[in-house]
N, C-alpha and C positions, 0 to 999 in steps of 0.2 A: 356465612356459609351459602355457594351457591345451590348446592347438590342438596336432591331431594332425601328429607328425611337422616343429617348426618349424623356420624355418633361422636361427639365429643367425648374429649379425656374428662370435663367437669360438667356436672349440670348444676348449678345453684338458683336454688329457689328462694327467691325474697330476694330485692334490690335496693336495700337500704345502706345503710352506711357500710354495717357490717358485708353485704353479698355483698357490693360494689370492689369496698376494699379490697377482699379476697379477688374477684375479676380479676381485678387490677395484680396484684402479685402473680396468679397465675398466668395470667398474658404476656407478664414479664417471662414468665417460663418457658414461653412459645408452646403456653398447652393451649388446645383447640377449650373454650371456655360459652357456655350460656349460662343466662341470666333472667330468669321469669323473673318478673313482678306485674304489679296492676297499677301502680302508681298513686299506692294509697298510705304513706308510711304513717307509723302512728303518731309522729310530732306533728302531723302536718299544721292543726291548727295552731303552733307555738309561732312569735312574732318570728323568734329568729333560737339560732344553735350556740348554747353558751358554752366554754371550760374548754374548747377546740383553737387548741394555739394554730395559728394564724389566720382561724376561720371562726372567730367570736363574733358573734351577733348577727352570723350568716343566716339566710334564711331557710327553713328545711329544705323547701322545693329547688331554691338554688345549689346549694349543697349535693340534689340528689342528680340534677342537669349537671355539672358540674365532675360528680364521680362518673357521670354515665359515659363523657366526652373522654374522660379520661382511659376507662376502660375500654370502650372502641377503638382507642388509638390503641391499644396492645394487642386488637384482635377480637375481641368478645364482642359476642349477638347480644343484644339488648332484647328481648323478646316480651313485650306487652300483652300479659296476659294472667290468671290463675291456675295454680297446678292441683286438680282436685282427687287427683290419685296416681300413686309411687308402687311403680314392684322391682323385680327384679331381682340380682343380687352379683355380688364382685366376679364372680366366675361367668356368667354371661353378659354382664351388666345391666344397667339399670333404665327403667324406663317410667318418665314421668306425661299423664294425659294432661290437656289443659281445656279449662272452658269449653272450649269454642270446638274439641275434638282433637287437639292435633296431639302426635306423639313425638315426644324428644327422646334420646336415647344417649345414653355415657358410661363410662366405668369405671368413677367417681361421682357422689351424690354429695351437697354440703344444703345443709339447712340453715338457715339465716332470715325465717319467717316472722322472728319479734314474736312479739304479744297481742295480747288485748286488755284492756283497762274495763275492768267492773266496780260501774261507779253507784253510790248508793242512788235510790230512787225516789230523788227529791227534785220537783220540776226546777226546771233554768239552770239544775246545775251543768248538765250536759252540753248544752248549747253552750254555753262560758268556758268551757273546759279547754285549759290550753292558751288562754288569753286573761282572766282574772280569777278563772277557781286553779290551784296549781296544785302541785305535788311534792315537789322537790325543790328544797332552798337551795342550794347548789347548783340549781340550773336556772329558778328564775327568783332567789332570793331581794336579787342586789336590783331589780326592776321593780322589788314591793317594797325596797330600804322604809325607814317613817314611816310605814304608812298604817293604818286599822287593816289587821289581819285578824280573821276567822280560822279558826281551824275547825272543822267539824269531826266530831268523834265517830268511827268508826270500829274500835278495836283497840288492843291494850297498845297497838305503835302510836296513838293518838296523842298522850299524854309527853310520849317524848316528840313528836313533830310539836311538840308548842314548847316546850322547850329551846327544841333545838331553833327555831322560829325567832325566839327570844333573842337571837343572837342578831338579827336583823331589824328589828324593832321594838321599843317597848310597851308601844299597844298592839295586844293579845288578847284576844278572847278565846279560850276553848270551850267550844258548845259540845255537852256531855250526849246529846241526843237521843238519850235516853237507853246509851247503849255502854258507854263508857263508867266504869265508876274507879276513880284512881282509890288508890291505897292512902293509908293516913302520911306513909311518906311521901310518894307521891304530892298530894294537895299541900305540903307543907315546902317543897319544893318548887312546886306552881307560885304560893304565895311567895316567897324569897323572889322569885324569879320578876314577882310583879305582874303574875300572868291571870286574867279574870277567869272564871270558870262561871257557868252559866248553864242549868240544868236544863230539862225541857228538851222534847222533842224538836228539833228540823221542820219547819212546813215547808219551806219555798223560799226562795231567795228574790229581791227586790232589785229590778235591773229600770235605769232611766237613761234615755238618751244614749243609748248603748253603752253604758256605764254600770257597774256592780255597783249597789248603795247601802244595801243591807240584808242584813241573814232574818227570815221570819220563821218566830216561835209558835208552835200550835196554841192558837187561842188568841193569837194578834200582836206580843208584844216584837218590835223591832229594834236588834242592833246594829247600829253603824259602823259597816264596814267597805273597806278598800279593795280588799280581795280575800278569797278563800283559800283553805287550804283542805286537802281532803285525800285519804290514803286509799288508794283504789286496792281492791282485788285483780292480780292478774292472770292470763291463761294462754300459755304455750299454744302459739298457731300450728296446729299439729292434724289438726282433721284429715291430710291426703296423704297420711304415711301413717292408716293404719293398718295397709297391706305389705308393708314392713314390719309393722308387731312392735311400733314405735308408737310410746304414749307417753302424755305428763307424768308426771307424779309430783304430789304437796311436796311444796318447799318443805325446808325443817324450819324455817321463823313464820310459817302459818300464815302466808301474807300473795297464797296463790300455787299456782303450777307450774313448773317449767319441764324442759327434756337433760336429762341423767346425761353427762359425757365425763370422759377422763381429763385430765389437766391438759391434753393439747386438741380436746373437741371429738375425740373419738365416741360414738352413740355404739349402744350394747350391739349393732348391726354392723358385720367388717363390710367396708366401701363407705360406710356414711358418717358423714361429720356434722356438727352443726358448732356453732356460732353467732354471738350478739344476745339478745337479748333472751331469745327463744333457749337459752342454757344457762343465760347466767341476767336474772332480770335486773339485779342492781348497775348494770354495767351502764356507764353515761355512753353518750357518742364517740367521743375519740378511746372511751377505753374497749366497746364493741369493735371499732373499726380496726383498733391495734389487735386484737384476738384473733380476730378473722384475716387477718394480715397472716398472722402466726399458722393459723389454721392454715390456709393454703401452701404454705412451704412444708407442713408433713404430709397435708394429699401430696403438693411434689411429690416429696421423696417417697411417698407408698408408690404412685406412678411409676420412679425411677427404677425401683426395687425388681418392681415386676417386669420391665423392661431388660433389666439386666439378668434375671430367671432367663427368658426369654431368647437372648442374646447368647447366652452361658449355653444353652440345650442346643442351639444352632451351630456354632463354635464349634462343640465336643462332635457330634457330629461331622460336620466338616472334614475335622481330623479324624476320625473315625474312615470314612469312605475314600480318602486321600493317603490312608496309613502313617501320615505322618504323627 
């Protein structure tokens, strides 16, 4: 856009897989389209993007250069930066500030902001995160095949992450952390499975030569592992839309926050949608990206809708002053 200050038919904040996607649809639309982001998406530190048919093992940053090129060719501002406060609403539209001061303005709003990862506060796990302490077998399973995996207990989903783990390798250790305590079926299921269980709190984990080597128990003793595993807490990026009356709420499997939408992304506020992760946290990359795909073809049609009101009130009209 050259013109100062325009108002787009969409403003999407967050430019990850999911906002990209959507860009990209609506720009097919020829709707006038922006896109905040900071350029900070939360896979970043993963080597690369699994279970994305024809873009396996791509790497996030490329992935996100890659959507962005795509979506300028439809027409969309890529606009680098953070949105730290949303008002407005469908009748005047909407209007998002950014860092640095500047104000965007549209008459559709779609959130696509993701997460954050709350990870227990154990040193080096952090720093490893996303390259040998993981989360999800599904996404970086088949890069730990063979090998000594850790899972660190965090909460009753621990028990089945080593489990489910199992299916990747047969050394397993679940370190209970002093947090976890399975059920007598449970541990009886661990054992069948061949899966170690190992009490004792978490100290620190043991890293050489930029390599994960081992999980350290309070008090000194060390087990030798390949990589971790560990269930984070998560929370809906939602801090600049709470001048919308827009907020998380606990999941119902106790494993974080996200934002309330209807099955095609509608949020309890008419004009604003969200999609990706920030709605639905279990969603991989291509299943946010396909969402927000979806999502943008009913903003369309809410667009089209109102345009056709619009068009209808001018029409009658017409014929109105014309008597025919």
């Amino acid at each position: 856009m050259t013109e100062q200050n325009p108002f787009y038919d969409v403003l999407v904040v967050g430019g990850g897989a999911a906002g990209l996607s959507a860009a990209l649809m609506l720009g097919r639309t020829r709707r006038r389209v922006a896109v905040v982001d900071s350029g900070e998406p939360r896979n970043a530190p993963a080597h690369g993007v699994h279970g994305f048919l024809s873009r396996d093992g791509i790497s996030p940053a490329e992935l996100l250069a890659t959507g962005r090129d795509q979506a300028r060719h439809y027409g969309a501002d890529i606009i680098n930066g953070t949105v730290v406060a949303a008002g407005g609403g469908v009748d005047q539209g909407f209007e998002v500030t950014l860092d640095d001061g500047r104000l965007l303005r549209g008459r559709r709003l779609l959130i696509t902001t993701g997460l954050v990862d709350e990870l227990p506060d154990i040193p080096g796990l952090r720093e490893r995160w996303g390259r040998d302490v993981l989360h999800c077998p599904f996404c970086h399973g088949w890069e730990v095949r063979d090998r000594a995996i850790g899972v660190l207990g965090t909460g009753p989903w621990s028990v089945h992450q080593a489990l489910l783990f199992r299916q990747w390798s047969s050394n397993i250790t679940l370190f209970l952390s002093d947090v976890v305590e399975p059920s007598e079926d449970e541990l009886e299921q661990l054992a069948a499975r061949g899966v170690k269980v190992v009490p004792g709190a978490v100290e620190t984990l043991r890293v050489h030569g930029d390599a994960l080597k081992a999980v350290v128990l309070a008090g000194g003793p060390e087990v030798a592992v390949d990589a971790v595993v560990v269930g984070t807490r998560v929370h809906a990026r939602l801090d600049a839309f709470s001048g919308l009356s827009l907020a998380a709420v606990p999941h119902p499997l106790g494993i974080g926050d996200y934002l309330e939408t209807d099955a095609e992304g509608a949020t309890s506020v008419p004009g604003v949608w969200a999609a990706g992760n920030v709605t639905d946290m279990r969603a991989q990359v291509l299943a946010s990206a396909a969402a927000a795909s979806w999502t943008a073809v009913i903003i369309n049609n809410s667009l089209m809708a109102e345009e056709m009101e619009h068009d209808l009130t001018a029409y009658r009209e017409s014929l109105a002053v014309t008597g025919a």
